[in-house]
N, C-alpha and C positions, 0 to 999 in steps of 0.2 A: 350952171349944170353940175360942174364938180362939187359945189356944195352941199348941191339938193341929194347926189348922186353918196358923199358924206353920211348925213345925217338924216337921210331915207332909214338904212336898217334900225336907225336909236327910235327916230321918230316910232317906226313898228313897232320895237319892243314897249317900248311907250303904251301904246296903244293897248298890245296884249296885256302889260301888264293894270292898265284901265278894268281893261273885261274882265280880267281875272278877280281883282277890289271890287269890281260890282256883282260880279258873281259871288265873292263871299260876301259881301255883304246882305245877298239877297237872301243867303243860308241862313246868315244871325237873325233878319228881320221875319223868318221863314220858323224858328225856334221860339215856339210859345213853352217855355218855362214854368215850370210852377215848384215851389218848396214849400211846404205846411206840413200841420198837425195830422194824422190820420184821423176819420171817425170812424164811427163804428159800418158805417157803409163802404168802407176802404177793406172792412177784413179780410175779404172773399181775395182781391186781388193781390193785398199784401202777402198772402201766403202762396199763394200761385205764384209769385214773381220770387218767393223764398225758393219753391222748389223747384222752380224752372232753370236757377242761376247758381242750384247747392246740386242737382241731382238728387234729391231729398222726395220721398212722399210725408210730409209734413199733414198731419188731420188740421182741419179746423177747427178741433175740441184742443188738441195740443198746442194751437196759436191761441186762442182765450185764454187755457189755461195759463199761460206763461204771458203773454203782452196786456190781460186787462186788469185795473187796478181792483184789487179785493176791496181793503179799508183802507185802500188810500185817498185823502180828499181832493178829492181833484176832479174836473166835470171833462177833463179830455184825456185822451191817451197820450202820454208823451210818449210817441211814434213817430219820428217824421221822413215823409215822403218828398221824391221828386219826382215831379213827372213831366214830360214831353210827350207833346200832343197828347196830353189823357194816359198815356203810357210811365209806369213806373219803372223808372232808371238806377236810382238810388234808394237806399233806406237807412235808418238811424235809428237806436229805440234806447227806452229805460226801464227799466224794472226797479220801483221802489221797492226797497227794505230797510225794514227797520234795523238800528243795530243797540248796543246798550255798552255806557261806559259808567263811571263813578257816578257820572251827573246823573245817571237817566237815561231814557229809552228816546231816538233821535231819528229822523229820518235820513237817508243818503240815497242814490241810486248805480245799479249796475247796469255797464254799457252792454249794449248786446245790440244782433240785426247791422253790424257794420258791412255796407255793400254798396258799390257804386258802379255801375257799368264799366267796362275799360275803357270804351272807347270816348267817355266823357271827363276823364280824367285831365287833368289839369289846369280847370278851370273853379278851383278852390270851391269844390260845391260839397265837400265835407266839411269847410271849414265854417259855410252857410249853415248846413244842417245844424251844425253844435249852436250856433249863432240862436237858435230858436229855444234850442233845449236849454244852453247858457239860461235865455231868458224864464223859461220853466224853472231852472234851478233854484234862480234868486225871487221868484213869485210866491214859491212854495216853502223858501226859510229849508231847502234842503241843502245838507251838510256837504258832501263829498260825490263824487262820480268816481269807479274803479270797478275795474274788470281785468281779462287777461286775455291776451292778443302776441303771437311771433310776429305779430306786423306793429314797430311802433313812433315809427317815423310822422305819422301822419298826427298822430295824438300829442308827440312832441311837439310839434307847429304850433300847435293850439294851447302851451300850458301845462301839459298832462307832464307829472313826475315815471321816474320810470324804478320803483324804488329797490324792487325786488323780480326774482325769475325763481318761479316755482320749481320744488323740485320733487323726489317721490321716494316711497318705501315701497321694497318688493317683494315677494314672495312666489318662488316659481316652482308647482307641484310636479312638472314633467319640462323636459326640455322645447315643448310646442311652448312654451309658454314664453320663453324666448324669442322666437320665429314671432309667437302673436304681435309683441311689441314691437319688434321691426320692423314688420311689415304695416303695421298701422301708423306712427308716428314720424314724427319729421327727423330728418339726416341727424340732426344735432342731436334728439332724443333717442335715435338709436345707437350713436355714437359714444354717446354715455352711459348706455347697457351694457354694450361689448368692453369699452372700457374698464369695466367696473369687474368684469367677469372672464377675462381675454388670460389672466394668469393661468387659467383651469387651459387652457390650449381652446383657440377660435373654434373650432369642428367638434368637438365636445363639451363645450364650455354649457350649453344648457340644459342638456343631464347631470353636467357635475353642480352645476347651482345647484340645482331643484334638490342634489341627492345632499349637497352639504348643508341648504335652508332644513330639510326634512330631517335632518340629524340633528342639528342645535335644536331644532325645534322639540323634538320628542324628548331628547336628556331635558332640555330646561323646564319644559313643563312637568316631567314627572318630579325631578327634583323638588321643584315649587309646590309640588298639586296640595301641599298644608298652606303654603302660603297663601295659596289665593283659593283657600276654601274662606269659608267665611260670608258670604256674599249670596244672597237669594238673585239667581240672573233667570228671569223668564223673555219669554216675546210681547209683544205688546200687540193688538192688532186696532189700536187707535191712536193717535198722539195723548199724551200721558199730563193728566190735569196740573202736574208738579211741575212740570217743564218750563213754568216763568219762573217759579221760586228760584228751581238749579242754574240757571240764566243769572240771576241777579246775585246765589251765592256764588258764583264762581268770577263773576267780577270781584266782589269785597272781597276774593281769595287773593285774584292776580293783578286785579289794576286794566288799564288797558282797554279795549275794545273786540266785541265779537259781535256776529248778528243774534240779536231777541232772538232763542228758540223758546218762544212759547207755543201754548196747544197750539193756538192758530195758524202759526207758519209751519208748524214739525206736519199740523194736517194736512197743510195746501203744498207743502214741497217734497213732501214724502207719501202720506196715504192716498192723498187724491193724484197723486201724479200719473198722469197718461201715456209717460214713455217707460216708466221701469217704476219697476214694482218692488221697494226694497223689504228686505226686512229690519226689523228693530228690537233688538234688547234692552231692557232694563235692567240696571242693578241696582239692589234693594238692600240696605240696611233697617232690621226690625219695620219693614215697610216705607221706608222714607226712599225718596227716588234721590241715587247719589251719584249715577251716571250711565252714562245707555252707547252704545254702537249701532250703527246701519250698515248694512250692506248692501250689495246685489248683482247679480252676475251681468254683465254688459251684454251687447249683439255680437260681440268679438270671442267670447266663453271665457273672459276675465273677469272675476272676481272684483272688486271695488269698495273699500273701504269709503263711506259716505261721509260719516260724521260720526267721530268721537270725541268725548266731553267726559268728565267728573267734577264732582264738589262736594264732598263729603264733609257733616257738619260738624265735623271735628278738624282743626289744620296741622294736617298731619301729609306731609309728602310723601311717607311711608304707605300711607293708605291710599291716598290716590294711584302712586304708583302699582300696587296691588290689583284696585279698581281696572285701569288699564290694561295690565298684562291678562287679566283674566278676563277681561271683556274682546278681547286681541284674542285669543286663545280660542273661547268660544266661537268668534266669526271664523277664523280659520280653517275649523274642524267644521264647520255646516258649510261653509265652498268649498272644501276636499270632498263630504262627503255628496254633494251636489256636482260636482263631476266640473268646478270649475278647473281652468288650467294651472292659475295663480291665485295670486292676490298684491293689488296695488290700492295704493294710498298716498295721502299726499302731506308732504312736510314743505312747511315753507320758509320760516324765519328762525329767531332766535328768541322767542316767547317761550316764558319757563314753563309752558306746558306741554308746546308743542317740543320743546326740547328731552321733556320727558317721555312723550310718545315716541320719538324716533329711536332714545335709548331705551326703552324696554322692547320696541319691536326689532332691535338690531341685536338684543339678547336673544330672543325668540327666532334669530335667523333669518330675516328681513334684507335685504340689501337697500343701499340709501343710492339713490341715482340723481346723483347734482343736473338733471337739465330736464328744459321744461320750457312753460309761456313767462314772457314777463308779465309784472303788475303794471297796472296803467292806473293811475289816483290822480285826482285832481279835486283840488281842494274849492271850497266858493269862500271867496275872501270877506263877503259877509258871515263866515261863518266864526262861533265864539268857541268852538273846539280846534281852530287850525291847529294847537300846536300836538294833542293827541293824534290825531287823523295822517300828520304828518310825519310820525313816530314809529313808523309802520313793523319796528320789530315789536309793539304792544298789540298788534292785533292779530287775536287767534283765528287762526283761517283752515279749514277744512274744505272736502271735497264738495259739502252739502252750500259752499260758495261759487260753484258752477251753476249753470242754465239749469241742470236738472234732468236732461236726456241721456247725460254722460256718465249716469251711474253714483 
């Protein structure tokens, strides 16, 4: 009896913890799993599960737009889904783009749609998703995967380089414009604002930006205004027939990597876009397209530098630089007089052009704010460009390298 009297409570715990094993087990056996491709019968719910889990009213014209492939060969979407019980939990996507280096014009894709429930977390079901798309990468002979994410822990697991963290150029017309960025961006990217402008004293620091930006800006333009005459700059209200040519000369100018802006992509990620409506300049030597700006005002009333580019057919840095400042100049003065607050842009590396961007806009009274999202790159080791793709201060990167809703 002392025995039994012993090893009665163990026996019980025993026991409970039996039921408890069979009770999870019945959960596991109880979880019908599923990980694949999306099709096109998936649309309706992929986007309802985007906006259900962002707080987003996302159209179904703006999910086509952005997740189906144009001219790319391919008879699926590399979209992948998880679902339980028929319910989407997770998502994973790609957006091909083409990009252009020395060699040639080459395929790579951008991650985007990274989402997985919380409460299914740690069950390595991101590292499944990639597991599929991996397998897309090397089907399709595509080059690289790279995107930008302040979450990059996950992408590290799997591979992914962390090479670079975006940073920005600013421009603030009133001191809201200050507030705007605070208030929308993460601790670290406001931290970098205030930083950057805390000498002017914290409680006035963003009327004194906006009034010192607004002061370099006026002396140096008029200073300049011989200089950067010269140049026929109209609008454009199509993507511009010459935009492979200036694509392919400003490779042979700088080496390196940027994405193909030809008609087709400047059409489909700027005219036809569904979320913002930018505008576009071209600059025109004797007619020849030698380099152009976008812009457009956010849902925040920030200004946004899209994409800027030159290649003028003479190699002259003097004239690029020129090109720039005057094309900088122009957007500046159409979001002031469009009642934006500011103007942001984005500088990322140490490529000599975007090196130049930063120093003529930081002439013009620009502030440069070192913080931002990392890069996430990951290279496919079939690939016969790793050692370019890997070199990531050779690839020029603009804001017109975002999803495309952000301005």
């Amino acid at each position: 009896m002392t025995i039994q009297r012993r090893f009665a409570p163990i026996s019980g715990r025993i026991d409970r913890n039996i039921q408890r094993q069979s009770r999870l087990a019945l959960v596991i056996k109880e979880l019908e799993m599923e990980i694949r491709l999306a099709t096109q019968h998936d649309v309706v719910v992929c986007n309802e599960f985007y906006n259900r889990t962002h707080h987003q009213k996302r159209s179904l014209a703006q999910w086509q737009w952005e997740f189906l492939p144009r001219d790319f060969p391919a008879d699926v979407i590399p979209y992948v889904i998880i679902t339980d019980h028929g319910k989407i939990i997770g998502t994973q996507a790609f957006i091909p783009i083409r990009m252009i280096d020395e060699r040639g014009v080459f395929w790579t894709v951008k991650s985007e749609e990274t989402f997985l429930d919380p409460s299914y977390r740690g069950q390595k079901l991101f590292e499944k998703m990639y597991e599929i798309l991996f397998g897309f990468l090397k089907r399709h002979s595509i080059h690289c995967v790279w995107g930008f994410t302040p979450a990059t822990r996950a992408f590290e697991r799997i591979g992914f380089a962390i090479p670079q963290i975006t940073s920005q150029v600013f421009f603030p017309f009133t001191g809201l414009a200050v507030t705007a960025v605070r208030e929308k961006h993460t601790d670290d990217e406001r931290d970098g604002l205030v930083s950057r402008v805390k000498v002017l004293g914290y409680r006035g620091a963003g009327s004194m930006a906006s009034i010192y930006s607004s002061l370099c800006y006026r002396v140096l333009s008029r200073i300049r205004s011989d200089e950067l005459s010269g140049f026929d700059v109209h609008g454009l209200d199509s993507a511009p027939p010459q935009a492979g040519d200036l694509s392919e000369r400003f490779i042979r100018l700088y080496g390196g990597m940027t994405i193909y802006r030809d008609a087709a992509y400047l059409q489909w990620r700027l005219f036809d876009n569904p979320y913002v409506k930018a505008i576009m300049l071209g600059a025109f030597i004797q007619g020849q397209l030698v380099g152009w700006i976008a812009y457009a005002i956010g849902d925040d009333g920030m200004g946004y530098i899209i994409d800027i580019i030159a290649a003028p057919l003479t190699d002259s840095n003097q004239t690029r630089s020129r090109i720039i400042a005057r094309l900088i100049v122009e957007a500046v003065d159409a979001l002031r007089r469009a009642g934006a607050l500011g103007v942001r842009g984005w500088h990322i590396n140490e490529h000599p052009f975007d090196t130049m961007i930063l120093k003529e806009a930081k002439r013009l009274g620009f502030y440069h704010i070192k913080r931002g999202h990392s890069v996430v790159l990951y290279t496919n080791p079939e690939s016969d460009r790793r050692e370019t793709i890997k070199s990531f201060d050779r690839w020029f990167v603009t804001r017109i390298f975002t999803e495309g809703w952000m301005g």
